[in-house]
N, C-alpha and C positions, 0 to 999 in steps of 0.2 A: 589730806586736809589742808586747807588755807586758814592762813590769818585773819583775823579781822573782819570777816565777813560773819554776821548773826544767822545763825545755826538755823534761822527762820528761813532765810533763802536759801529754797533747796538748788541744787545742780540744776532738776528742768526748771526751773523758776527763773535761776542766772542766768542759762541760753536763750530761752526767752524774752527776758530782757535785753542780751544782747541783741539778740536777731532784729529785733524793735529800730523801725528809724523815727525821723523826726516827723511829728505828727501823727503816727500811729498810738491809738488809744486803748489803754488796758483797765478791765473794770475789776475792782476788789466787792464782790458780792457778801450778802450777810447768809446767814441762814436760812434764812426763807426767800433769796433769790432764786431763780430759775436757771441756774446757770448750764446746768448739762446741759439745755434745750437750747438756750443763748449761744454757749459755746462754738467758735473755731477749733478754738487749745481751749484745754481745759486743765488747772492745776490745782489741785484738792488742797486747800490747808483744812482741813476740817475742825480741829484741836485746836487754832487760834483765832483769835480777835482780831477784829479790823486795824484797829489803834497800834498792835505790835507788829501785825504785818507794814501796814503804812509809815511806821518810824522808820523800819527796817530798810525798808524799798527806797524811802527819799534820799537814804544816803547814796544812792549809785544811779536812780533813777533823775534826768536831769526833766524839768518841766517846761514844758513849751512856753513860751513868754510873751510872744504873736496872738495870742487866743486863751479861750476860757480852758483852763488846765486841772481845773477839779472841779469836776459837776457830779453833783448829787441828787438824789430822786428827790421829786417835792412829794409831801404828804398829799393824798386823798382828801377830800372835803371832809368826809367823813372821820379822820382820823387829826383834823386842827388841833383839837383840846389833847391831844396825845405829846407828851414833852420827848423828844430827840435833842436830848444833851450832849448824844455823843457827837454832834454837830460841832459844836465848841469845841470840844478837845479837837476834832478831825482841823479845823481852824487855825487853832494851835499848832500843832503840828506841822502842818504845813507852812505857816510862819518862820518856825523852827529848821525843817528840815531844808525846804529849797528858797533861795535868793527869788526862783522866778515866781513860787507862789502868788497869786494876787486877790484873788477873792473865790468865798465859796459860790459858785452857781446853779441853778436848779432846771431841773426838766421834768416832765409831767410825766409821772408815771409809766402808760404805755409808749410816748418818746422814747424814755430811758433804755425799755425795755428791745426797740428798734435800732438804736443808737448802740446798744449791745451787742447784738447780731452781729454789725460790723467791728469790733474792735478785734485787733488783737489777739488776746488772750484773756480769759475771765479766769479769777482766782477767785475759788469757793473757799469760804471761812467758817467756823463754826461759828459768828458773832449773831448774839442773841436779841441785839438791840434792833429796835424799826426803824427802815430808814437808811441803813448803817451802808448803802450803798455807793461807790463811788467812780465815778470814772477820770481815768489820769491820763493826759494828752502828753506823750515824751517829746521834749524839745533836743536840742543839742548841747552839748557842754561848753 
């Protein structure tokens, strides 16, 4: 066991992140992502939320500062009148957690879902919220 590191980031999760260089992007998926199918790596948090994963991650994970470094699914037309709160917190957070954070950015749905394909590694969550999807571009330390 190691210190200081949240019990949230498992061993393949850390490697993962290690192996990551700069500019490779990793998508944190909600529950109703398609992520098996998206998947290269695939790493299961089933049992947690986006918001505990993403606190967890910004501590070790450094954000790109050159480019857009948190993009998130934009809502459907059909889904406007629908409130994604947990937008704000995700905002938050990244405020909080990395220096290079700079704004939330959005992508259109089936984008998102193309733009997936190619990342990294996708981490499937149990999070229940719509929306709750994210993509994290790692920068260098």
């Amino acid at each position: 066991m190691l210190k200081n590191i949240p019990s949230i980031l498992s061993p393949e999760l850390l490697k993962i992140i290690m192996e990551m260089g700069h500019g490779d992007e990793l998508v944190i998926g909600d529950g109703n992502f398609p992520s098996a199918s998206c998947a290269k790596r695939l790493v299961r948090l089933d049992g947690h939320g986006v918001c505990e994963i993403l606190t967890a991650l910004l501590k070790f994970f450094p954000l790109d500062v050159s480019s857009e470094n948190f993009i998130l699914m934009e809502r459907m037309d059909c889904d406007l009148d629908k409130d994604v709160s947990i937008w704000k917190e995700y905002e938050k957070i990244g405020k909080n957690g990395d220096s290079g954070f700079k704004k939330l950015t959005f992508l259109e749905r089936f984008e998102f879902y193309e733009r997936s394909k190619k990342a990294y590694a996708i981490l499937a969550t149990g999070e229940e919220a719509i929306y709750a999807n994210i993509i994290l571009k790692k920068g260098i330390c």
